[in-house]
N, C-alpha and C positions, 0 to 999 in steps of 0.2 A: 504494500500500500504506500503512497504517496501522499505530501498533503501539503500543501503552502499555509506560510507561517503570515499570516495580514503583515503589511508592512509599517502599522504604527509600532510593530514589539521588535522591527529591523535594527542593528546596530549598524549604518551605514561602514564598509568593508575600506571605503580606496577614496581618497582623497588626492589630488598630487594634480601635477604639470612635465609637459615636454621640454626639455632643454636642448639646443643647439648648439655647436661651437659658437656661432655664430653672436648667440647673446640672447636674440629673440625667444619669447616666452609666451606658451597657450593654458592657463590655467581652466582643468577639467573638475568639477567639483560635483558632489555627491549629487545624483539628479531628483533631492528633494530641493535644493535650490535652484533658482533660476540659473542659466548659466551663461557669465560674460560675453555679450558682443564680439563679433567676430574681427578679427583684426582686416584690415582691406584688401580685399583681393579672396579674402578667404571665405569658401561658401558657408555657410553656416547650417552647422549639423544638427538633428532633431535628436534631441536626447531621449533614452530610455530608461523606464523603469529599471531601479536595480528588482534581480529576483532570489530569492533562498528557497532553495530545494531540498527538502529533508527527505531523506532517503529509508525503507526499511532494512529491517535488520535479516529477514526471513533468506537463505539463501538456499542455492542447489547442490547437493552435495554429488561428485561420483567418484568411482568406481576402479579399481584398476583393468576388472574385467571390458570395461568400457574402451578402452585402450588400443590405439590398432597403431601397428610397429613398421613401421618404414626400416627398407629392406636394399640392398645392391642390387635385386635382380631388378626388381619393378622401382623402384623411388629415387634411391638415392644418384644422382648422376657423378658427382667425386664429391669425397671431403678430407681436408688437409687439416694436421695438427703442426702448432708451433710450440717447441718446448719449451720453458724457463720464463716465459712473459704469461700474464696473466691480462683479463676484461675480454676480450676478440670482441671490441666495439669495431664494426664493419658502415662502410659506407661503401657508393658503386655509382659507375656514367655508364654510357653507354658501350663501352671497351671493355675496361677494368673493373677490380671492385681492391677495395684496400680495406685491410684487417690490422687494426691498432691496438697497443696495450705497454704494459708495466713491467719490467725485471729489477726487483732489488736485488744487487752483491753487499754480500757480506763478507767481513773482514773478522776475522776471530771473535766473534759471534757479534758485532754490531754493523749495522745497514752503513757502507762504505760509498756509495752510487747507486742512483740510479738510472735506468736507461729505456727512451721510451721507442717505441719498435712502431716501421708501419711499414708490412707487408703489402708488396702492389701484385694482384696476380688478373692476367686476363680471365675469360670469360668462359677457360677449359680447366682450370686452375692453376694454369702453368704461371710459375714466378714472372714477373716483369721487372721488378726492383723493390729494394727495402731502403728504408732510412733509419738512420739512433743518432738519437739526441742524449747527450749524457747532462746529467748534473751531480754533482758530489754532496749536496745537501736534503736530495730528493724532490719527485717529481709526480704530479696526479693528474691521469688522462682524463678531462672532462667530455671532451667529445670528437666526433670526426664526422667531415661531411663531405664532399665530391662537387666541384665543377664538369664542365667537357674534361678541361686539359688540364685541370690540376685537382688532387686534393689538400686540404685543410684541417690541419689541429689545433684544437684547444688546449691548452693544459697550464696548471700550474707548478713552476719551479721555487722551490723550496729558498726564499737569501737567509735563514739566519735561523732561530731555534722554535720560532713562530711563524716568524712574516715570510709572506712567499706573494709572487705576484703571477700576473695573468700572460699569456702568450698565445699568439695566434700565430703559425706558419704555415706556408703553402710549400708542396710539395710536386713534381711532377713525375708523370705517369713512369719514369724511371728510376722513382727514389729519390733525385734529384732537390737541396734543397732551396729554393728560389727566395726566399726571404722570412723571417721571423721578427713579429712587432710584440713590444712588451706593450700590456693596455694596463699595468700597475696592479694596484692591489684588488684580487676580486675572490673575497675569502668566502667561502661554504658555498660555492655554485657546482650543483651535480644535480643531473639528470639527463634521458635519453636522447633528446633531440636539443640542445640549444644551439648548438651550431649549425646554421645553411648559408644556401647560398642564396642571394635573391635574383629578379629576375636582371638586373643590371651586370651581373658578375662579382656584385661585392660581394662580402663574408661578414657575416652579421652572427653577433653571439648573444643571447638573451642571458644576463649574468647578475648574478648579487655580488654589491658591494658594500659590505656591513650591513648597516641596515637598508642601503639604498639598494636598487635594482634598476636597469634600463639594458638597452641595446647598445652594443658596438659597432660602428658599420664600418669597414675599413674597406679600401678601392681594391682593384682588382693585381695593382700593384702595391698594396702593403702597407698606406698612407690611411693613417687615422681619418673618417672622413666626418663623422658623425660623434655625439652622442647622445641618445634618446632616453631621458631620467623619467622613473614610475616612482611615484611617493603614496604609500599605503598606511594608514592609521595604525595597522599592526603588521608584525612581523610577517614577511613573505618571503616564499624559498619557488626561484621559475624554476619548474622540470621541464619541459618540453616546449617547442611552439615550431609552428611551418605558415609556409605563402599559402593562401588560398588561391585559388583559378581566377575568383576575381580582382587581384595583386594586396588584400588587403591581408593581415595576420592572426593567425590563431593562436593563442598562448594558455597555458594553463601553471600552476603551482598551488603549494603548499601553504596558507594562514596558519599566523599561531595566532589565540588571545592568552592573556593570563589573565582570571580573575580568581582572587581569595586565593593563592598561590596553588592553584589547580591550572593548566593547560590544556586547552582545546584546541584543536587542529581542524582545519575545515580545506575545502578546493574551492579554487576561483579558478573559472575559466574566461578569456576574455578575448574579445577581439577591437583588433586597431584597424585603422587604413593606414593605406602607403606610404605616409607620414608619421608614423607611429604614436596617433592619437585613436585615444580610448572611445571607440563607438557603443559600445555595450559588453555587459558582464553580465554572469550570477553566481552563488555561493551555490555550493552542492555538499551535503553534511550527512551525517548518519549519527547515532547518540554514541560512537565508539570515535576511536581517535581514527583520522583522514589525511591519507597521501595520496595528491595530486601524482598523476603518473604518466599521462599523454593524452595528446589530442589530434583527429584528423578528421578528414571528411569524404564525402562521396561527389561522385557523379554530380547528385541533385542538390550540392550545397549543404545536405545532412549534415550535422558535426557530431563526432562518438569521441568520446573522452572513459578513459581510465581509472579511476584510483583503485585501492585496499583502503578497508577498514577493521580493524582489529580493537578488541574489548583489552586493554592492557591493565583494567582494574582487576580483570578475573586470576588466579592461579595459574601459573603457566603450565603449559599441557591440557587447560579447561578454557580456554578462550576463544568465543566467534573472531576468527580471522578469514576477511573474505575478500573475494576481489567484487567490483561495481561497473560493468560497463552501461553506457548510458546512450541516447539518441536526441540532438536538440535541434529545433528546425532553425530558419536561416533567422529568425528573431531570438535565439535561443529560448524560447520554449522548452520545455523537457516533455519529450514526448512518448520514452518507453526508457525502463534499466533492467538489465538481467544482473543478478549475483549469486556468484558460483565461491565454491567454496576454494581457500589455497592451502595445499595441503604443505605446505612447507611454512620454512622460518623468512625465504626470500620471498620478495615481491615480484609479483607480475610485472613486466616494466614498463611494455610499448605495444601499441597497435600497429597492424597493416592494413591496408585496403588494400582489395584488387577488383579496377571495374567485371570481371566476370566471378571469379572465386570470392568474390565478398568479403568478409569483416575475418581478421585472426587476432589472435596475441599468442601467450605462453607464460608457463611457468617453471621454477627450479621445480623437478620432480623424483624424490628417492626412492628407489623401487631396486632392491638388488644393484646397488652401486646410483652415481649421481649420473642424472641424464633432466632431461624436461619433458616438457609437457606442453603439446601444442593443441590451442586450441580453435575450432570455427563456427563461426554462429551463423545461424537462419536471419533471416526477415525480423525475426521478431524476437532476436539476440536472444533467444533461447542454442543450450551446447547441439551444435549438429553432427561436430567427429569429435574427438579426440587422439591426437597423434603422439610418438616418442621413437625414441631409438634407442638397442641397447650400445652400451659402452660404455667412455669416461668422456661424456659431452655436459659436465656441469655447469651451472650458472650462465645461463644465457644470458644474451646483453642486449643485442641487437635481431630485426628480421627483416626483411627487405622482399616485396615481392612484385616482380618487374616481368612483362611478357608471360604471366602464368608460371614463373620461375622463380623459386623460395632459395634466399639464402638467408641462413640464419649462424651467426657468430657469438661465440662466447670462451668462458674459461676460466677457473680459479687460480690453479696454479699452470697449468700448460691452455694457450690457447687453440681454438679450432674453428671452421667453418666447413658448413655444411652447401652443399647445393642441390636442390631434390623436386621432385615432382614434376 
């Protein structure tokens, strides 16, 4: 069951403004106020209702017998493992696909370097190039994305025994590597998609900075070009966001509030225009603690968004922990959610769409050694398969499904990608 919360008992969510290098400033304010004139030349946008979605709790549980196992002879078309690096966060153009991740060295048992790896293999899986970036204070892969002719990493490098700062590098289809821009400091930014491309060529990363959060757009040659600041009444952590078809953005992340030194966690999903001003939002909740997890769309403008919710009050090994997928129409409306149970400690992370195979995700899934769990929904985002494989393909990260063709990448301690179907 579902049910909207009237909006005189709303605690307005997002407060804030865009900023520019440039100086110029659009301030967006909650739209139970009227909202400032438009500056000149600028059309003036009709604001919307904020909405709060509370979500239930009841979900679907299955099965292992439910399970059908992808195979060499029928499914799998190759899959390569990489040893000693961990994440197999995967991006792909239309050549290549690049497989990124983490190696700590250790020195007589303390972390000495580290080194972050990106695997270039074409589209049979044969190698094309890799690249390693070293740092001796350490290093954390936040994401990776794909142009035509180049790919792109995020990551933060470790200066000092706290502080570490933001880098974005491009890379080319040989490994090759073309330039690296430090964007400073951008502490606690992790989730599956924050890095892409847009339709201009630039590389745009939706990132937290303390408490702040916005966009980095940097040119196609490497040059800061942009910076688009999001100001929220409470704590926000982005996981995800993508272009939509109509050049405008899809984001989503994690609220915190504190009240009476208890914390609640909620999702905000939101979208901006091509200028990265806030067109409309809504809060999506469940009475158990909520992470934001991905967002994308369909064909028809659909938007399906992610999270898990987990009861962290209850006894561990006694607690509802479950995943939430959801469907909002082009006014975000909520228009159907199915929730399925996760039978692990990890999160489900990321959605695909395929305009014919339709809606997927996955999960970490232990069943006789660690592997996962794929899943695909109907129409009516009820479970329509369930897929795995046996092996040691733990902790998926990433899934990509291009031409009717799944690749999905992960790894704890060795990384792997799969290619199948």
């Amino acid at each position: 069951m579902i049910f909207y919360r009237p909006l005189s008992f709303c605690v307005f969510l997002l407060l804030g403004c865009l900023l520019s290098i440039s100086g110029n400033a659009q301030v967006f304010r909650n739209y139970a106020v009227p909202a400032p004139p438009p500056e000149p030349g600028v059309p003036q946008q009709s604001a919307k209702g904020e909405k709060i979605y509370t979500i239930d709790t009841t979900f679907q549980t299955w099965q292992e017998a439910e399970v059908k196992w992808l195979d060499a002879d029928s499914s799998i078309h190759w899959e390569k493992q990489f040893p000693n690096y961990s994440q197999g966060r995967i991006a792909k153009n239309s050549q290549h696909i690049g497989l990124a991740g983490v190696e700590t060295i250790y020195t007589d048992g303390y972390a000495s370097e580290s080194r972050l790896y990106l695997d270039i293999l074409d589209l049979s899986g044969t190698p094309s190039g890799k690249l390693v970036i070293t740092n001796t204070k350490g290093i954390i892969l936040v994401s990776v994305a794909a142009g035509e002719a180049f790919f792109y990493l995020a990551y933060e490098k470790h200066t000092g025994s706290s502080d570490r700062n933001m880098f974005i590098a491009q890379v080319d289809t040989l490994g090759n590597l073309q330039w690296e821009t430090n964007l400073g400091q951008r502490y606690g930014t992790s989730g599956t998609r924050l890095l892409q491309v847009d339709p201009e060529g630039n590389a745009v990363l939706f990132a937290q900075m303390y408490k702040e959060v916005g966009f980095d757009v940097l040119t196609p040659a490497g040059v800061i070009k942009d910076r688009k600041m999001l100001y929220f009444n409470h704590t926000f952590s982005p996981t995800s966001f993508s272009f939509r078809k109509n050049g405008h953005v899809l984001a989503i992340g994690k609220q915190l509030k504190y009240v009476k030194s208890e914390t609640y966690s909620s999702s905000v999903a939101i979208e901006l225009d091509d200028q990265y001003q806030v067109l409309q939002y809504c809060q999506i909740e469940s009475p158990y603690n909520d992470v934001a997890l991905d967002i994308t769309e369909d064909e028809q403008g659909h938007i399906y968004f992610l999270t898990n919710a987990e009861d962290l009050k209850s006894p561990y090994g006694q607690r509802a922990n479950f995943n939430i997928i959801g469907q909002l129409d082009t006014n975000f409306e909520l228009l159907q959610t199915s929730r399925f149970n996760n039978t692990s400690t990890g999160l489900s992370l990321q959605l695909a769409w395929s305009p014919t195979l339709g809606l997927w995700t996955y999960q970490r899934y232990y069943n006789k050694g660690q592997t996962f769990a794929l899943f695909h929904f109907n129409e009516d985002l009820s479970i329509e398969s369930i897929w795995s494989k046996h092996g040691a393909f733990s902790d998926p990260h990433q899934l990509l499904i291009t031409d009717d063709t799944f690749y999905l990448g992960g790894g704890s301690r060795d990384s792997w990608v799969l290619n199948f179907f």
